[in-house]
CHARMM-style PDB file with segment names, atoms N, HN, CA, C and O in Angstrom:
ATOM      1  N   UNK     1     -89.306 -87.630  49.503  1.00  0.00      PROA
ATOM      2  CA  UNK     1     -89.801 -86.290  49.699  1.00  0.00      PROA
ATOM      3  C   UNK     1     -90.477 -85.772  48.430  1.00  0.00      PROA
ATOM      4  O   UNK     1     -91.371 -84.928  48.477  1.00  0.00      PROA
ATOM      5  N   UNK     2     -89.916 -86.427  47.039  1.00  0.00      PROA
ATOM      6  HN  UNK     2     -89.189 -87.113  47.001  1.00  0.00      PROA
ATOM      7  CA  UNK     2     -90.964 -85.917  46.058  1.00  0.00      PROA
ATOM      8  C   UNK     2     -92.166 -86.348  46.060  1.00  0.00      PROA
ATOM      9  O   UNK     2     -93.049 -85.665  45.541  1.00  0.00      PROA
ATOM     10  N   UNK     3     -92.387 -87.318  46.523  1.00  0.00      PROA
ATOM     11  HN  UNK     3     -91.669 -87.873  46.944  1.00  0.00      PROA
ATOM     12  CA  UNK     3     -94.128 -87.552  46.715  1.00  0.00      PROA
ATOM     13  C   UNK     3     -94.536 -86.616  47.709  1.00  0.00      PROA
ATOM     14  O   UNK     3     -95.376 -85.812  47.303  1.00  0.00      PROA
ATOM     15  N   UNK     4     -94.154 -86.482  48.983  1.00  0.00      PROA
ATOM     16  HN  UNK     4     -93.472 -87.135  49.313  1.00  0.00      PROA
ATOM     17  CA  UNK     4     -94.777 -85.224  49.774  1.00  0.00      PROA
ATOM     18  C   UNK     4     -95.200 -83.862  48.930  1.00  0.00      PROA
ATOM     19  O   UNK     4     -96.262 -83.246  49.018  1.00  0.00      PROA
ATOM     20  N   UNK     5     -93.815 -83.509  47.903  1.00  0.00      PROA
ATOM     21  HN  UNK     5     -92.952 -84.010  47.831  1.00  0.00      PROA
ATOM     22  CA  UNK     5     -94.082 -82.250  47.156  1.00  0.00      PROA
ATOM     23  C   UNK     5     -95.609 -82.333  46.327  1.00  0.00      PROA
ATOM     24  O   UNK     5     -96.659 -81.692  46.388  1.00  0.00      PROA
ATOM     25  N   UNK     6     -95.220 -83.223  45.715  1.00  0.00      PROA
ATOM     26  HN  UNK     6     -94.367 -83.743  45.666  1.00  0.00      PROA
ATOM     27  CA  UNK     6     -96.245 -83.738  44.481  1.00  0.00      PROA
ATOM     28  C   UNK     6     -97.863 -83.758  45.471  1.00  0.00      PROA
ATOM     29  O   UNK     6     -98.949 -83.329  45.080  1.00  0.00      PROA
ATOM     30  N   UNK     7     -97.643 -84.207  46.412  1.00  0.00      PROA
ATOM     31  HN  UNK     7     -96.761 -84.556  46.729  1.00  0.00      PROA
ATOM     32  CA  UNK     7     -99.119 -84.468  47.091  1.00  0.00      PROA
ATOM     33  C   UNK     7     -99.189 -83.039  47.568  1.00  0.00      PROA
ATOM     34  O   UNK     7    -100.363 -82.699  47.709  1.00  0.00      PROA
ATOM     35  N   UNK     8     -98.298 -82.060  47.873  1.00  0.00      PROA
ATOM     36  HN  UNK     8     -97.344 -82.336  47.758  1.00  0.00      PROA
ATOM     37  CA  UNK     8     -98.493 -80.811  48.710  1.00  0.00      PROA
ATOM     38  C   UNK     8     -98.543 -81.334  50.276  1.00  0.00      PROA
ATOM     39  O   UNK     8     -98.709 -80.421  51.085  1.00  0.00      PROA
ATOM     40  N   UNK     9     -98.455 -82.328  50.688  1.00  0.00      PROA
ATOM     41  HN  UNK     9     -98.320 -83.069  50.031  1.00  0.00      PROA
ATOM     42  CA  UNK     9     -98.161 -82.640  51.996  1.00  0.00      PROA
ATOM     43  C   UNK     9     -96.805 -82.697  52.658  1.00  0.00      PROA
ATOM     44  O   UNK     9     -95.747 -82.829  52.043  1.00  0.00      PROA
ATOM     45  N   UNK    10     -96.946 -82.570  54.134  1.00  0.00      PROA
ATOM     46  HN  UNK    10     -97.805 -82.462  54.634  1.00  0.00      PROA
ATOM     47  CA  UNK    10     -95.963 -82.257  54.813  1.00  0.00      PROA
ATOM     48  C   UNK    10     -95.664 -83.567  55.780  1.00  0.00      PROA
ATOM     49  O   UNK    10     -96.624 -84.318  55.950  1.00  0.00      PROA
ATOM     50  N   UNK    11     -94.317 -83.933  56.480  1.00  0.00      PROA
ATOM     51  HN  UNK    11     -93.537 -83.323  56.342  1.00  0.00      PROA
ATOM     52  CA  UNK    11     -94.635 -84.983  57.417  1.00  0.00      PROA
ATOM     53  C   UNK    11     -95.328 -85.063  58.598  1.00  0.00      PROA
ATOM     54  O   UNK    11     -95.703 -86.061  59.214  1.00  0.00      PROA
ATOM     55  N   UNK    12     -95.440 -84.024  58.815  1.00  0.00      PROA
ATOM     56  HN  UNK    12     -95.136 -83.214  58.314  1.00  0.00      PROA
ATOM     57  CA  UNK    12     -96.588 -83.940  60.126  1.00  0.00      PROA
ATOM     58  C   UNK    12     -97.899 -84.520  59.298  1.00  0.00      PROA
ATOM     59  O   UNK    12     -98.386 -85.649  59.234  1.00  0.00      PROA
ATOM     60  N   UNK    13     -98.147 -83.644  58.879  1.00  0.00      PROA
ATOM     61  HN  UNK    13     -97.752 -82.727  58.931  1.00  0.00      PROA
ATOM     62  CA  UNK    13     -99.539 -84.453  57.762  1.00  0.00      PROA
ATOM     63  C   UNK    13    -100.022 -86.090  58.065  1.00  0.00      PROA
ATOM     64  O   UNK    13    -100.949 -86.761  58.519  1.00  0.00      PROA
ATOM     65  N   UNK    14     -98.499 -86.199  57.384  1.00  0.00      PROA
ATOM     66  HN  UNK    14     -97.746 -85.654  57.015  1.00  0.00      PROA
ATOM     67  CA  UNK    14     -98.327 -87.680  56.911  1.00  0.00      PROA
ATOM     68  C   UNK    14     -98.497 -88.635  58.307  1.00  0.00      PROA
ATOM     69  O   UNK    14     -99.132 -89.684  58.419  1.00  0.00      PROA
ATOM     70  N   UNK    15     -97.782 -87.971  59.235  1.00  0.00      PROA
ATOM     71  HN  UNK    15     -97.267 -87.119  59.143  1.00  0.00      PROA
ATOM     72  CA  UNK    15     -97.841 -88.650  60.728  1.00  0.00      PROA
ATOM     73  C   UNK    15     -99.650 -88.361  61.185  1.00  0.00      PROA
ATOM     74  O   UNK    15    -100.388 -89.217  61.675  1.00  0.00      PROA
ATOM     75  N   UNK    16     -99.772 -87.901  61.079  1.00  0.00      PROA
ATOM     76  HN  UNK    16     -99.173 -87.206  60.681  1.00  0.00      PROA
ATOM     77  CA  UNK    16    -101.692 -87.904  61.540  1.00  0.00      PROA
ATOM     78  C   UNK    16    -102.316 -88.520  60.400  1.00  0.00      PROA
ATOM     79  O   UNK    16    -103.486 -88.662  60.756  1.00  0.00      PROA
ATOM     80  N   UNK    17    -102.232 -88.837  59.572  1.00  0.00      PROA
ATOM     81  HN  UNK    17    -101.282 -88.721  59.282  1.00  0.00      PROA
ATOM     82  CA  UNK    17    -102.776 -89.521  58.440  1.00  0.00      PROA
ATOM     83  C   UNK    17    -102.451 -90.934  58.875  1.00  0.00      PROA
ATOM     84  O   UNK    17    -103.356 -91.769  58.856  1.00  0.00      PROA
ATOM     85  N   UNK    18    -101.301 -91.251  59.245  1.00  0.00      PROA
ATOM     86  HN  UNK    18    -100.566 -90.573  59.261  1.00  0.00      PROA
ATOM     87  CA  UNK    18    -101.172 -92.391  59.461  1.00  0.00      PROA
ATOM     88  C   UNK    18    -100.881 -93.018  60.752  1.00  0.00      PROA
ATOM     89  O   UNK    18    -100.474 -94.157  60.980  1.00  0.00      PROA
ATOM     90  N   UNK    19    -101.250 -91.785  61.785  1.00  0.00      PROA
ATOM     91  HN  UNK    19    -101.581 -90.860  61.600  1.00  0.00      PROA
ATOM     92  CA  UNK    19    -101.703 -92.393  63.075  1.00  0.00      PROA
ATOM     93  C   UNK    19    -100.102 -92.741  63.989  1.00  0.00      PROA
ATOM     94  O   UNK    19     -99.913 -93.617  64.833  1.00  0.00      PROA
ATOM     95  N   UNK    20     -99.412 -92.019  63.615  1.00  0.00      PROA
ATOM     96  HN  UNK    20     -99.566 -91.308  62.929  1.00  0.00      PROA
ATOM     97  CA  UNK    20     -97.569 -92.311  63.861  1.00  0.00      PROA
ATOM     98  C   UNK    20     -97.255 -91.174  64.512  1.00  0.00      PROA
ATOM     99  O   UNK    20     -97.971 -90.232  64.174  1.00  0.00      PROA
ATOM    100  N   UNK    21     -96.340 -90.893  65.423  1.00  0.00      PROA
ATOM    101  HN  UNK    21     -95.758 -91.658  65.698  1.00  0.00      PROA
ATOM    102  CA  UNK    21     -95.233 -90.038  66.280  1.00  0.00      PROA
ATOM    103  C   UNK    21     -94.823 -88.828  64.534  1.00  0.00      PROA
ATOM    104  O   UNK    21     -94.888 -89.189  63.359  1.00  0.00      PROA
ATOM    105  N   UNK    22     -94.576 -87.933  64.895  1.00  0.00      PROA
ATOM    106  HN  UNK    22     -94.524 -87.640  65.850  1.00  0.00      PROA
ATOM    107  CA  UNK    22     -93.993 -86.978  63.726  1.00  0.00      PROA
ATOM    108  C   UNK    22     -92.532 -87.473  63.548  1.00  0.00      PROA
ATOM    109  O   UNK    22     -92.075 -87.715  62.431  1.00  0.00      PROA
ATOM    110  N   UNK    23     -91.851 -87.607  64.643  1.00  0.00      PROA
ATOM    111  HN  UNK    23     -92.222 -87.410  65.551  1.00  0.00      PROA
ATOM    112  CA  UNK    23     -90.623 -88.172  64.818  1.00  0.00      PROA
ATOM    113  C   UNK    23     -90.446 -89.840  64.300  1.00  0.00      PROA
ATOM    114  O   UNK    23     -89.308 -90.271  64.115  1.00  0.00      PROA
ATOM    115  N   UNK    24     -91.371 -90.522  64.136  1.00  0.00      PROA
ATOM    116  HN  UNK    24     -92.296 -90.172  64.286  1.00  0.00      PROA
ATOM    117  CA  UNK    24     -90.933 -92.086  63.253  1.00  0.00      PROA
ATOM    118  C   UNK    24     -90.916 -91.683  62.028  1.00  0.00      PROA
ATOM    119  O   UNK    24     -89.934 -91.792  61.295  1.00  0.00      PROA
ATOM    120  N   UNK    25     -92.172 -91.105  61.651  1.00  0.00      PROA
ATOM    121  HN  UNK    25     -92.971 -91.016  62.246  1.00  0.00      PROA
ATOM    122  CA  UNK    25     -92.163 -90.809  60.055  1.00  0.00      PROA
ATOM    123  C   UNK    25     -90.877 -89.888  59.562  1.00  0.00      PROA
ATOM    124  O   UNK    25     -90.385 -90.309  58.515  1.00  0.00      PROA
ATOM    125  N   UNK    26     -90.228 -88.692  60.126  1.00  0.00      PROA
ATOM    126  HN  UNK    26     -90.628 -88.350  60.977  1.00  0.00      PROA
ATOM    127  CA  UNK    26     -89.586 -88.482  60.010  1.00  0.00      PROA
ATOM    128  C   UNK    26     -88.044 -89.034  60.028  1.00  0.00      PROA
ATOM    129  O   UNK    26     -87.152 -88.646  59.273  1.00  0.00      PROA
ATOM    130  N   UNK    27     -87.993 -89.467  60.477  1.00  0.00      PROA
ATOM    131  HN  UNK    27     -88.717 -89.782  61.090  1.00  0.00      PROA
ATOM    132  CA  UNK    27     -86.838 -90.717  60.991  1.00  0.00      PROA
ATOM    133  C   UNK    27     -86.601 -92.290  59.674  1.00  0.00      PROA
ATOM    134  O   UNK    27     -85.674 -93.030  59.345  1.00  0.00      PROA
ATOM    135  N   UNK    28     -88.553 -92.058  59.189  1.00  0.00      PROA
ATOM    136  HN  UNK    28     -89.306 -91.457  59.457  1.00  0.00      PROA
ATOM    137  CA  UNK    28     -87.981 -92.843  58.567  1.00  0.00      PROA
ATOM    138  C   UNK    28     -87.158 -92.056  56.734  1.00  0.00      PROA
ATOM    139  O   UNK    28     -86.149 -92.351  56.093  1.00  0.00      PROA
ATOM    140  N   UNK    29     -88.346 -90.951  56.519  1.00  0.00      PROA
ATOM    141  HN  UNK    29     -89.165 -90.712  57.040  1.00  0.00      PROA
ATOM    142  CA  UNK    29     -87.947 -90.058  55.291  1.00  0.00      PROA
ATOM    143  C   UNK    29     -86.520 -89.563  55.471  1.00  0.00      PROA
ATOM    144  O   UNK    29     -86.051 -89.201  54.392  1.00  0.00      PROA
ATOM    145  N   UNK    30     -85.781 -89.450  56.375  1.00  0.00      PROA
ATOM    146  HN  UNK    30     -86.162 -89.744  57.252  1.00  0.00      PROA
ATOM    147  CA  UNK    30     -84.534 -88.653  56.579  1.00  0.00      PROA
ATOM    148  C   UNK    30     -83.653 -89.975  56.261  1.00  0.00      PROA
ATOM    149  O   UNK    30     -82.536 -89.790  55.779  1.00  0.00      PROA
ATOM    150  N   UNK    31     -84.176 -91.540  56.550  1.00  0.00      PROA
ATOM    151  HN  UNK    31     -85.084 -91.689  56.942  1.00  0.00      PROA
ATOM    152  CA  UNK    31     -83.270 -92.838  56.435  1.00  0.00      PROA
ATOM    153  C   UNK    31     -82.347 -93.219  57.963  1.00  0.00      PROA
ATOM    154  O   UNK    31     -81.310 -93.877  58.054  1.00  0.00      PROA
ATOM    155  N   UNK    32     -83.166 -92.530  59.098  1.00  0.00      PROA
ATOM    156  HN  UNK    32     -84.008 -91.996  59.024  1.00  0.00      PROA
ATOM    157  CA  UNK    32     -82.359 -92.879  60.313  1.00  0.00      PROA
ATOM    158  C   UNK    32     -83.486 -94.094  60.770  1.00  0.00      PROA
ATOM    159  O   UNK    32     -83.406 -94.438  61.950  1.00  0.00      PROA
ATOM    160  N   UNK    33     -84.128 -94.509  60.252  1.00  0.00      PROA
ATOM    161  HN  UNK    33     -84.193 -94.230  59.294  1.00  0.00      PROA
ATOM    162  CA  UNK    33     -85.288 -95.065  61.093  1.00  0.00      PROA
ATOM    163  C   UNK    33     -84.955 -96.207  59.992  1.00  0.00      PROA
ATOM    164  O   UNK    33     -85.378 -96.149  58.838  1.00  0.00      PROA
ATOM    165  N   UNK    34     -83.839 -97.645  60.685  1.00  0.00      PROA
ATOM    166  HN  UNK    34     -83.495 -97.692  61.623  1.00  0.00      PROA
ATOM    167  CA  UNK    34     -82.497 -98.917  60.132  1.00  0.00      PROA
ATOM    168  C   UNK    34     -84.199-100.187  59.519  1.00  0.00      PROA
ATOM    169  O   UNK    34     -84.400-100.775  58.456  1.00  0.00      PROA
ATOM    170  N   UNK    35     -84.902-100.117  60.609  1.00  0.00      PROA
ATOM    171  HN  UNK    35     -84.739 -99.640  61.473  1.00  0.00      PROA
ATOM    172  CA  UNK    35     -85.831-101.395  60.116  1.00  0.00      PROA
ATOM    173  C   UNK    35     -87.479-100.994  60.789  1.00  0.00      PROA
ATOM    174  O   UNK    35     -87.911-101.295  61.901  1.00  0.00      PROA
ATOM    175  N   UNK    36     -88.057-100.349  59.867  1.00  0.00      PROA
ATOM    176  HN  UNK    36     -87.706-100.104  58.963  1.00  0.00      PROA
ATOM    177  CA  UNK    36     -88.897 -99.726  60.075  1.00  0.00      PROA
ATOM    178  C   UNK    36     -90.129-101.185  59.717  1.00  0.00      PROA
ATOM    179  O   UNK    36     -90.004-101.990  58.794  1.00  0.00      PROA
ATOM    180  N   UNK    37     -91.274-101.163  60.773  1.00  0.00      PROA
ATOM    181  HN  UNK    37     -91.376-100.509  61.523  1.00  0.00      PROA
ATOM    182  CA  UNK    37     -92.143-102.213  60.527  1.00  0.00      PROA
ATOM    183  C   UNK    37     -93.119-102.253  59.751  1.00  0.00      PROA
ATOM    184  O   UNK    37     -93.884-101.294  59.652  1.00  0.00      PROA
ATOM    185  N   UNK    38     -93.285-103.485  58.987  1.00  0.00      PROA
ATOM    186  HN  UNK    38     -92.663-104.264  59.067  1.00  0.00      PROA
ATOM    187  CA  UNK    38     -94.116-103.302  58.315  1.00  0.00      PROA
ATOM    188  C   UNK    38     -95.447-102.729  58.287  1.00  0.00      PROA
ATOM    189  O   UNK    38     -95.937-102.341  57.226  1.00  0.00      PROA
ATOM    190  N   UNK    39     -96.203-102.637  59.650  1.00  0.00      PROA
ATOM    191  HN  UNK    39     -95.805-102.952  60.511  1.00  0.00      PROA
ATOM    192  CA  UNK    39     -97.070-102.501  59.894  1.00  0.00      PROA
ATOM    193  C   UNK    39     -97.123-100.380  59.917  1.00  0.00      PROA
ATOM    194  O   UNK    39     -98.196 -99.783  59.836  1.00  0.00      PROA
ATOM    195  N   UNK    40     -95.975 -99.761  60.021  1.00  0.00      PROA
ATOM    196  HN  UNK    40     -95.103-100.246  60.087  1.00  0.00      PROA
ATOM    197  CA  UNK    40     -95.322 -98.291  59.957  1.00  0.00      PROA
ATOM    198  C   UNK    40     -95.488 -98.249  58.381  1.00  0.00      PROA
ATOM    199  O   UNK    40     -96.238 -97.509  57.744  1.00  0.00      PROA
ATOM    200  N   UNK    41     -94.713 -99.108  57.951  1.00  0.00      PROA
ATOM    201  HN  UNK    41     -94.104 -99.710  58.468  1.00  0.00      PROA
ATOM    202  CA  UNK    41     -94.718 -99.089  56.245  1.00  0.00      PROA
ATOM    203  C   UNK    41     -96.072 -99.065  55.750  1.00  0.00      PROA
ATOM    204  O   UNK    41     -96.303 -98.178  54.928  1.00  0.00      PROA
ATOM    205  N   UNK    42     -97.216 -99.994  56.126  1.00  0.00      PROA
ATOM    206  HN  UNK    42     -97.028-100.714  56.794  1.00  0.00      PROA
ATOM    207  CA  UNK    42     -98.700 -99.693  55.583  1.00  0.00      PROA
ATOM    208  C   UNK    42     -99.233 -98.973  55.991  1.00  0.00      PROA
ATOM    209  O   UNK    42    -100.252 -98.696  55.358  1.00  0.00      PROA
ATOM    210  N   UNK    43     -98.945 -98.065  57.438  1.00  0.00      PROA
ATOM    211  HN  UNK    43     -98.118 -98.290  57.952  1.00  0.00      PROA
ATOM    212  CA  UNK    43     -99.499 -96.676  57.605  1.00  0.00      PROA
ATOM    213  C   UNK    43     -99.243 -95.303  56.569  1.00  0.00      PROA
ATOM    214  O   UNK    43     -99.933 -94.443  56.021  1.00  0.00      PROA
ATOM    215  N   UNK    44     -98.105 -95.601  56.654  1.00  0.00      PROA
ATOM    216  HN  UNK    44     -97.544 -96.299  57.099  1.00  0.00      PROA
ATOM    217  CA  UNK    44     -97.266 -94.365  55.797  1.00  0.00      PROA
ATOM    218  C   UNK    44     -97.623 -94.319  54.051  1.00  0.00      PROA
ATOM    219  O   UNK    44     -97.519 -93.326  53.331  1.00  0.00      PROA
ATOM    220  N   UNK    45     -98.082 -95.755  53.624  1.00  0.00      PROA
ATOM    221  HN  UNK    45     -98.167 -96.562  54.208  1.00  0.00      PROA
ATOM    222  CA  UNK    45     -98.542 -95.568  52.426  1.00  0.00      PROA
ATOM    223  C   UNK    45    -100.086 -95.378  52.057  1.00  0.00      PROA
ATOM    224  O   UNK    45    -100.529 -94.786  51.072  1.00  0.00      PROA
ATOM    225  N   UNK    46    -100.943 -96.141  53.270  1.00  0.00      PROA
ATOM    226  HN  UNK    46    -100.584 -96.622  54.069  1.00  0.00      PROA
ATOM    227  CA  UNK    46    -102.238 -95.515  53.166  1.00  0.00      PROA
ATOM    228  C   UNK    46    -102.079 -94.400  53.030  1.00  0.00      PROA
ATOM    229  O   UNK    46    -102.594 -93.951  52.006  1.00  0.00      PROA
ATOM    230  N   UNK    47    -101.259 -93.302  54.007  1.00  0.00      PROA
ATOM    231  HN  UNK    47    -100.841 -93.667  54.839  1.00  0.00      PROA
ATOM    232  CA  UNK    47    -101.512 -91.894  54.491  1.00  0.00      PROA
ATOM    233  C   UNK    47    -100.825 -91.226  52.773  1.00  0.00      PROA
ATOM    234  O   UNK    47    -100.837 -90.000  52.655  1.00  0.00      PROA
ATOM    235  N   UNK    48    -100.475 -91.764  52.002  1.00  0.00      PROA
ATOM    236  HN  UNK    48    -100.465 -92.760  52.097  1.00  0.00      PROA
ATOM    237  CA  UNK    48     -99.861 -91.390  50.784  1.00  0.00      PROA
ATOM    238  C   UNK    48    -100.633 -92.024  49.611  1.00  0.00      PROA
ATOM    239  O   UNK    48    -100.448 -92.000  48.395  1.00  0.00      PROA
ATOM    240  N   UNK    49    -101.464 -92.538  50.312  1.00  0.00      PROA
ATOM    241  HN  UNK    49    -101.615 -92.557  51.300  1.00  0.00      PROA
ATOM    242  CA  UNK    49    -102.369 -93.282  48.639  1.00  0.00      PROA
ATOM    243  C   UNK    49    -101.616 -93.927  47.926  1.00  0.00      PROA
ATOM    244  O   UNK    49    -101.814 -93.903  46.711  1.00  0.00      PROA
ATOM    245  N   UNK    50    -100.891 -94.440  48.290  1.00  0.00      PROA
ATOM    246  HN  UNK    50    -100.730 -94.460  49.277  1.00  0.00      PROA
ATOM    247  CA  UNK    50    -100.015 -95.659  47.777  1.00  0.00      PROA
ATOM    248  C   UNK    50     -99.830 -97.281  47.698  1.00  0.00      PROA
ATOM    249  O   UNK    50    -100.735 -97.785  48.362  1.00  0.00      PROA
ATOM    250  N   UNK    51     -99.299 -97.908  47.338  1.00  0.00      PROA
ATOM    251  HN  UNK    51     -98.563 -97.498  46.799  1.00  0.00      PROA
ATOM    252  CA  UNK    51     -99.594 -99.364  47.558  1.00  0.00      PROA
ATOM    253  C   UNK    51     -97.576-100.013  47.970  1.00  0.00      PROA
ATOM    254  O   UNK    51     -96.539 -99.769  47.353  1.00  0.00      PROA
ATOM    255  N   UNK    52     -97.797-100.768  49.112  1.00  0.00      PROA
ATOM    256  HN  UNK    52     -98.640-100.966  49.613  1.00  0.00      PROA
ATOM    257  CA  UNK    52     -96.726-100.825  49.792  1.00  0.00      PROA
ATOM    258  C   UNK    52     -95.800-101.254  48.516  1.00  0.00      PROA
ATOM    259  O   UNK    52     -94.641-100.840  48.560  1.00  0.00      PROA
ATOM    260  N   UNK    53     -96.186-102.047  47.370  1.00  0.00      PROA
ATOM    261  HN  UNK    53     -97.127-102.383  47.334  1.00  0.00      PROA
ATOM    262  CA  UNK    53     -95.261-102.226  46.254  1.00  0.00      PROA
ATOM    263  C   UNK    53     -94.939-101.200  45.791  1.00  0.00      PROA
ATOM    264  O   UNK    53     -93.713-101.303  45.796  1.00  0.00      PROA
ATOM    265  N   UNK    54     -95.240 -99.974  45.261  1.00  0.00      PROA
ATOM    266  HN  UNK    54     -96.236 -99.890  45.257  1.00  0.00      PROA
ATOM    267  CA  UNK    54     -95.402 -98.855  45.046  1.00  0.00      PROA
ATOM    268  C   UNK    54     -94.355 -97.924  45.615  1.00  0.00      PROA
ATOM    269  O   UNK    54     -93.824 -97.019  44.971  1.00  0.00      PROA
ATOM    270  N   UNK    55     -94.037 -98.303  47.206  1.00  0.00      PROA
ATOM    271  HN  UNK    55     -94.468 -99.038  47.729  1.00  0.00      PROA
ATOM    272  CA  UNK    55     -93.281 -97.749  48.101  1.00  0.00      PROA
ATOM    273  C   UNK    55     -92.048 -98.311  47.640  1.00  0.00      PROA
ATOM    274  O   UNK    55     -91.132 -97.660  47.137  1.00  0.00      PROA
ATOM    275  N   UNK    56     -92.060 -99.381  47.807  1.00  0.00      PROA
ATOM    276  HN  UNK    56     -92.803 -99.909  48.216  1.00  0.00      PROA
ATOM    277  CA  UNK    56     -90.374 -99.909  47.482  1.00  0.00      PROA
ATOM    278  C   UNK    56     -90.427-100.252  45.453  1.00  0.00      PROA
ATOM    279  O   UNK    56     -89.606-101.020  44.953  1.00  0.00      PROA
ATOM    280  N   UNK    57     -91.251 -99.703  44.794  1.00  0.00      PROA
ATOM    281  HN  UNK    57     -91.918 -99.079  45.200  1.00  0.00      PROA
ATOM    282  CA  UNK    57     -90.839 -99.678  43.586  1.00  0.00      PROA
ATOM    283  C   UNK    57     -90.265 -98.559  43.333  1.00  0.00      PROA
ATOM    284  O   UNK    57     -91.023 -97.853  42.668  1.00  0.00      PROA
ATOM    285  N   UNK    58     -89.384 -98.116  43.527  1.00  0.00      PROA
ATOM    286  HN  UNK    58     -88.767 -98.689  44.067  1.00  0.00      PROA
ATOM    287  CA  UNK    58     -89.091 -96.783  43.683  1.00  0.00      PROA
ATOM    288  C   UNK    58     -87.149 -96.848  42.381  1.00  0.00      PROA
ATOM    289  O   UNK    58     -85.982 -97.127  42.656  1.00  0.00      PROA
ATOM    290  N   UNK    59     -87.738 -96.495  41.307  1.00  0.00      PROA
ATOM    291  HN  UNK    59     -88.686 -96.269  41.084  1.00  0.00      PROA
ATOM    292  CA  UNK    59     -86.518 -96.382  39.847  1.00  0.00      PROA
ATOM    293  C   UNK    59     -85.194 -96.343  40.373  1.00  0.00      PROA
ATOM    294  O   UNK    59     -84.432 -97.299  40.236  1.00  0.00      PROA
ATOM    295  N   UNK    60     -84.781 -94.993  41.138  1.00  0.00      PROA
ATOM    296  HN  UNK    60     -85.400 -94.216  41.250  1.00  0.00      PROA
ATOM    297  CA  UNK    60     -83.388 -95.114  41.318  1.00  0.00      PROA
ATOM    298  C   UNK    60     -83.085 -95.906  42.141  1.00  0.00      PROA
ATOM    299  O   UNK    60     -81.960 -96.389  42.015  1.00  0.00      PROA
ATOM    300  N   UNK    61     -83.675 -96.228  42.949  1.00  0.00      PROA
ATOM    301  HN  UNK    61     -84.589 -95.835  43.051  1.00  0.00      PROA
ATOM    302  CA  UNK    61     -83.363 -97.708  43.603  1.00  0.00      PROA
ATOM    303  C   UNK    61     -83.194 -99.048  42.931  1.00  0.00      PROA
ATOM    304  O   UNK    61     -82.259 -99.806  43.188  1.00  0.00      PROA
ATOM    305  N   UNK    62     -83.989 -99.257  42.202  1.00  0.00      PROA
ATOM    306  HN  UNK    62     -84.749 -98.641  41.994  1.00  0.00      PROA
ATOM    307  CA  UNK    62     -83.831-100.451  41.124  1.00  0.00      PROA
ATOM    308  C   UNK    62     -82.905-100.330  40.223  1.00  0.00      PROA
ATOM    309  O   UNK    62     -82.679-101.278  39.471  1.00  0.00      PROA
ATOM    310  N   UNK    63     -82.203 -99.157  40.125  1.00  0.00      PROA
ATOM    311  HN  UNK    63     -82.388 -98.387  40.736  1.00  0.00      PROA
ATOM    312  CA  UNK    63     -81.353 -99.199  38.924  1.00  0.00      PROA
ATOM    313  C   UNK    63     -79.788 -99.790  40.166  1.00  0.00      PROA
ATOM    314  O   UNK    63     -78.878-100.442  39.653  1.00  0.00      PROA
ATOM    315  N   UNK    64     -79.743 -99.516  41.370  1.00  0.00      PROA
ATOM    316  HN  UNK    64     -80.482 -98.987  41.788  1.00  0.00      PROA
ATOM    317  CA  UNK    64     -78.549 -99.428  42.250  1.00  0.00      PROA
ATOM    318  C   UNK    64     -78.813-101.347  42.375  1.00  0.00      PROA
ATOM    319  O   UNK    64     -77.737-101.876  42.657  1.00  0.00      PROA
ATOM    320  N   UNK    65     -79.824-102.255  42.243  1.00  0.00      PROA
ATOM    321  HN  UNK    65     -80.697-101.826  42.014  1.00  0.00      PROA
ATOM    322  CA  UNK    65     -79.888-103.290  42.928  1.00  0.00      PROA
ATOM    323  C   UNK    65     -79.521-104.273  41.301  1.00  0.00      PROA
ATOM    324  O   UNK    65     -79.373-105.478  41.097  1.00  0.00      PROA
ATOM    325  N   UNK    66     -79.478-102.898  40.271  1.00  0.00      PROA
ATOM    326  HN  UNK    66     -79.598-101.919  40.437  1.00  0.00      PROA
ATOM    327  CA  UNK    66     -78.849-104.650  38.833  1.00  0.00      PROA
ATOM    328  C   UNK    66     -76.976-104.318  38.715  1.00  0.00      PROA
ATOM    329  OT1 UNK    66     -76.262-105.048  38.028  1.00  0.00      PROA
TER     330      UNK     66
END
C-alpha cells in the first residue's frame, strides 16, 4: 500500500490500469488472494511502473527470509 500512497493511486486505479476485477487486486494487496498468477503479477506491476523483480524485492521481506 506504500507504493499506492507514493504513486497517489488507488486500487481501483490499479485494477483498470491493469485490466483486473477491483476485487483480485484487492484480494491480492489485503494477502487473501494464496497464489496469485503470474500473468495478475505482470499486470499489477505494469499498472505500477514496476518491474516484477521489483515487486518481490521488497526489504522487509528479505530481512524475514535470512
Amino acid at each position: 500500500m506504500e507504493l499506492l500512497n507514493k504513486q497517489n493511486l488507488t486500487i481501483n486505479r490499479i485494477a483498470n490500469l491493469a485490466g483486473l476485477s477491483q476485487s483480485t487486486v484487492n484480494a491480492m494487496f489485503e494477502g487473501r488472494s494464496k497464489r496469485p498468477t503470474i500473468t495478475t503479477i505482470r499486470a499489477v506491476c505494469r499498472a505500477l511502473g514496476i518491474t516484477v523483480h521489483d515487486f518481490f524485492d521488497f526489504p522487509p521481506y528479505n530481512e524475514v527470509e535470512k
